[in-house]
VEXDREN-2710 file (C-alpha; in Angstrom, 1 decimal):
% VEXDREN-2710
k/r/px/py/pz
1/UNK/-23.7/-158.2/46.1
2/UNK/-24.0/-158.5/49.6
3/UNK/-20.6/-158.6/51.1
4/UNK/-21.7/-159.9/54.7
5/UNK/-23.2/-162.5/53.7
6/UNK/-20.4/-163.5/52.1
7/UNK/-17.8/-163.3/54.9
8/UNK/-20.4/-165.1/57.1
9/UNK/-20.1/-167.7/54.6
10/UNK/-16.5/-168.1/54.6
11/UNK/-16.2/-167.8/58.4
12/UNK/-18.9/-170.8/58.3
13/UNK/-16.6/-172.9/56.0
14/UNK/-13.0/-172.6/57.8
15/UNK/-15.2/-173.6/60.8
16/UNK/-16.3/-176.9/59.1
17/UNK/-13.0/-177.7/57.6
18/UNK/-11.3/-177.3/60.5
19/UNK/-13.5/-179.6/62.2
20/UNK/-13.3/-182.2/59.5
21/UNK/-9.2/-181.8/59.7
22/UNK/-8.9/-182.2/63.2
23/UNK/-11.1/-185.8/63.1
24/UNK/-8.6/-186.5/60.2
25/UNK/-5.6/-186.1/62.6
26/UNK/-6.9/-187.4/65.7
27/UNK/-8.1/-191.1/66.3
28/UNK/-10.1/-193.7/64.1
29/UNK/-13.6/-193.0/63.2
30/UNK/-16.1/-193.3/67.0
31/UNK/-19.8/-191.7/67.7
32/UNK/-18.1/-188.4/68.8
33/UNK/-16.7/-187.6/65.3
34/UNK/-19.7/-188.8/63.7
35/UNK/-21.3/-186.2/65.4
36/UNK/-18.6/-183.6/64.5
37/UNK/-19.3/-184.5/60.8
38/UNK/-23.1/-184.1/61.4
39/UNK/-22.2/-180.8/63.2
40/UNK/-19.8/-179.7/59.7
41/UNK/-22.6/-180.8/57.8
42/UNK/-25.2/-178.5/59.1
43/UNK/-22.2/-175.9/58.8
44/UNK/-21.9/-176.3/55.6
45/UNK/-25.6/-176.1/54.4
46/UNK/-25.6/-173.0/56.5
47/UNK/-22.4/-171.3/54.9
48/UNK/-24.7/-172.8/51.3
49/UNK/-27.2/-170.7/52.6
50/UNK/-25.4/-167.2/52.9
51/UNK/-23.7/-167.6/49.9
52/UNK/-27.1/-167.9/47.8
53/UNK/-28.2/-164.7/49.9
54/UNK/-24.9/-163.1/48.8
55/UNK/-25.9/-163.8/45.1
56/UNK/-29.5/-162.8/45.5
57/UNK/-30.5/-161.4/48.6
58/UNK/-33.3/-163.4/50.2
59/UNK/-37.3/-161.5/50.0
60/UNK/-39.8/-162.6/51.6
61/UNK/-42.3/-159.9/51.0
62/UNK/-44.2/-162.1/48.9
63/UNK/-45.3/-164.3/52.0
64/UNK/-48.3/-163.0/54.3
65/UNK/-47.9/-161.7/57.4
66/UNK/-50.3/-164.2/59.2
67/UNK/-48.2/-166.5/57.6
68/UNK/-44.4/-165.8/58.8
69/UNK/-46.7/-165.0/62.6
70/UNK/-48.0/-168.5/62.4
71/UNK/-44.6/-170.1/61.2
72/UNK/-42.9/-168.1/64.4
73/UNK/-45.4/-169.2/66.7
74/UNK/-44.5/-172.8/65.6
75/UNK/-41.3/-172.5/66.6
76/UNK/-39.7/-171.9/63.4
77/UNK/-36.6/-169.7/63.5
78/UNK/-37.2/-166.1/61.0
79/UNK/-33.8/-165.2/62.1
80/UNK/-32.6/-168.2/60.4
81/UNK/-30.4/-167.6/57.2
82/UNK/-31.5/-171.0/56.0
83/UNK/-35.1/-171.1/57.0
84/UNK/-35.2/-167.4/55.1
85/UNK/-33.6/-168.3/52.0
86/UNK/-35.8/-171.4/51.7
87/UNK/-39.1/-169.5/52.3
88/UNK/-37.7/-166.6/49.7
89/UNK/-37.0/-169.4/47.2
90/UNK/-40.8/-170.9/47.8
91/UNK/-44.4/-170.0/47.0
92/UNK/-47.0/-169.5/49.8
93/UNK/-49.1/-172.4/49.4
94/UNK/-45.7/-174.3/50.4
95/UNK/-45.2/-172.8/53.1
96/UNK/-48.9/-172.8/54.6
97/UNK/-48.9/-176.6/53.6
98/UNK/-45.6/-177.9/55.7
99/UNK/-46.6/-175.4/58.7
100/UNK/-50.0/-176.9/58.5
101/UNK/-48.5/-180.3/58.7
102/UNK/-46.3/-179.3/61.6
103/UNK/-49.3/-178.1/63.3
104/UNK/-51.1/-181.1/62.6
105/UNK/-48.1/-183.2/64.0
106/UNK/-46.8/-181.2/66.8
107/UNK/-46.3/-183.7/69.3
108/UNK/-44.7/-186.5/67.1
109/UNK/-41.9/-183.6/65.4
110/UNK/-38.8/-182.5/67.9
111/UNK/-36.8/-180.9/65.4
112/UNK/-39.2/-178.8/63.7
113/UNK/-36.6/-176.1/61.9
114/UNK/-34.7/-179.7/60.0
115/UNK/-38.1/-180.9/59.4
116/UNK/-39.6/-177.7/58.2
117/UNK/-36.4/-177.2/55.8
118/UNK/-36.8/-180.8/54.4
119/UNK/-40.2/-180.6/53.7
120/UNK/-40.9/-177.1/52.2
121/UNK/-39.5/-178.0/49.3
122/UNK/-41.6/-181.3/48.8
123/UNK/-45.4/-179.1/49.2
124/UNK/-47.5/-179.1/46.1
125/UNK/-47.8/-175.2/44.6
126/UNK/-51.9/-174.7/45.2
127/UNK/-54.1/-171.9/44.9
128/UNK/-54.6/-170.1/47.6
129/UNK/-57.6/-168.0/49.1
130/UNK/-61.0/-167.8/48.4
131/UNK/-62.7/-167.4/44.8
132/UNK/-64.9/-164.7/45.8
133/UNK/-63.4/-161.4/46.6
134/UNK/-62.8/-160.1/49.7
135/UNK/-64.8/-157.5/51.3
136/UNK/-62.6/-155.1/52.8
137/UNK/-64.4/-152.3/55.2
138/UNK/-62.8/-149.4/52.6
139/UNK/-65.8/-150.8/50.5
140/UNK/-68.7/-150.1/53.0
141/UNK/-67.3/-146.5/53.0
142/UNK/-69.1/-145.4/50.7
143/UNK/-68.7/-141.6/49.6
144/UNK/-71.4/-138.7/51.0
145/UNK/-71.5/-137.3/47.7
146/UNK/-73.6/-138.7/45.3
147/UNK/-72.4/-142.0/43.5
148/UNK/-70.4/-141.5/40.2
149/UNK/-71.2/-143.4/37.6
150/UNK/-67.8/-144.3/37.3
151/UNK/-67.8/-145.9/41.5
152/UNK/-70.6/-147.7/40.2
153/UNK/-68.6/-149.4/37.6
154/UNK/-65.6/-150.2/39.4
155/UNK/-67.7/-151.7/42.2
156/UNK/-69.8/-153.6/39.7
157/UNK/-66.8/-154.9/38.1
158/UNK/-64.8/-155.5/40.8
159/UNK/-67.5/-157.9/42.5
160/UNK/-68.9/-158.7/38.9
161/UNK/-72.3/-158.0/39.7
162/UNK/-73.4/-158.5/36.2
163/UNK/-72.6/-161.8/36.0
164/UNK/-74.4/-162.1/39.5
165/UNK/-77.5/-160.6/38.2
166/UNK/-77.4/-162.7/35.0
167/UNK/-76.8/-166.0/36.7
168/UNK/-79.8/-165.4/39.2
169/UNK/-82.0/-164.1/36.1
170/UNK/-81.6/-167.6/34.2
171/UNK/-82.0/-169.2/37.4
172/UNK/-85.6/-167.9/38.2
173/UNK/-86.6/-168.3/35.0
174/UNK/-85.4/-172.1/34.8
175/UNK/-87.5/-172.5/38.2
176/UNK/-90.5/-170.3/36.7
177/UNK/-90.0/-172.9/33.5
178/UNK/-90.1/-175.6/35.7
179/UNK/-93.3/-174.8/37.5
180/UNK/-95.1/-174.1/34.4
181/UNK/-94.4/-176.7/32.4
182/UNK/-95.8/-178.7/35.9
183/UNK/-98.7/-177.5/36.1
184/UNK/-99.2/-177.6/32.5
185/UNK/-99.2/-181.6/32.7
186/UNK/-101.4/-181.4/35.5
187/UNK/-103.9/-179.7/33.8
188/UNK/-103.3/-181.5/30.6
189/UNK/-103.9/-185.1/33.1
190/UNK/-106.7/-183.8/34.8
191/UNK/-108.6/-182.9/30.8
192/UNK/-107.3/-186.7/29.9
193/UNK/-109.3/-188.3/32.9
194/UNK/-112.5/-186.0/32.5
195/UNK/-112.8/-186.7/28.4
196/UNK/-112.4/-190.4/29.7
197/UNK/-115.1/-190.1/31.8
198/UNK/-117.2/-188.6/29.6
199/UNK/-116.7/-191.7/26.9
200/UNK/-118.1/-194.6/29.7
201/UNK/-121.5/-195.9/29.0
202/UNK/-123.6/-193.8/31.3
203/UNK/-126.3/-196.9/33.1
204/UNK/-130.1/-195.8/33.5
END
């Protein structure tokens, strides 16, 4: 348990309540203690926030790189308790999806860090990346030696050749069929109109 987090969290709280208390004391309800109570609010949520990392300490190891670089360059606080317990507590695809949508909508969002905290939650969990493997440049390296039959097999599995070679195979031949059975009819139309021919009354 994570001790700091927890202190932070009770610093965060006497803060709040001590704002709420003093509106209590002071006059009736106006805009300036509405916005004290908006400002205990966001106090709160952040106090929230330190306490869940107290619990269970926020990862985000789990996120790509280019991902956390693109959310920064957005203007999306990583030094943010809450914006790091949220992206911890999210998959991937929910985060690309809201900073896509921030992107999308630059101009028309102010307060991107609220925004960006009220919509992770609401992306759709999708699949991400492509369905072919990658080709790193590890795998053009190929070894000096000569190729163990073992290489081969890991390369042909990892990239599933097999299936490549299989799928091609029945694809020619469906073509091959194709052709065939084409010019089979051809020939078979051409013999139809020569016997037909051939059965006209010849005139002397």
């Amino acid at each position: 348990m994570d001790y700091q987090h927890l202190n932070q969290a009770i610093k965060l709280l006497i803060d709040a309540t001590q704002k709420l208390e003093n509106i209590v004391s002071e006059a009736p309800t106006n805009k300036a203690n509405n916005q004290t109570i908006e400002n205990a609010k966001e106090t709160i949520k952040k106090a929230m926030a330190e306490i869940s990392a107290t619990v269970k300490s926020p990862v985000i190891n789990h996120i790509p790189n280019e991902f956390l670089a693109k959310a920064e360059s957005l203007g999306i606080p990583l030094d943010d308790i809450e914006v790091i317990v949220a992206i911890s507590e999210h998959h991937p695809s929910q985060l690309l999806g809201v900073l896509t949508e921030i992107e999308n909508r630059a101009e028309n969002i102010r307060r991107r860090r609220e925004y960006f905290l009220i919509r992770l939650p609401e992306m759709p969990i999708e699949k991400l990346g492509s369905r072919l493997p990658i080709i790193k440049a590890s795998d053009l390296n190929l070894p000096e030696e000569p190729i163990s039959k073992e290489y081969r097999e890991a390369i042909k599995y990892k990239y599933k050749i097999d299936k490549l070679i299989k799928k091609r195979a029945v694809s020619q031949t469906s073509i091959f069929a194709k052709i065939k059975a084409a010019e089979e009819n051809l020939a078979q139309s051409k013999l139809g109109e020569n016997n037909s021919n051939f059965d006209e009354e010849i005139p002397f």
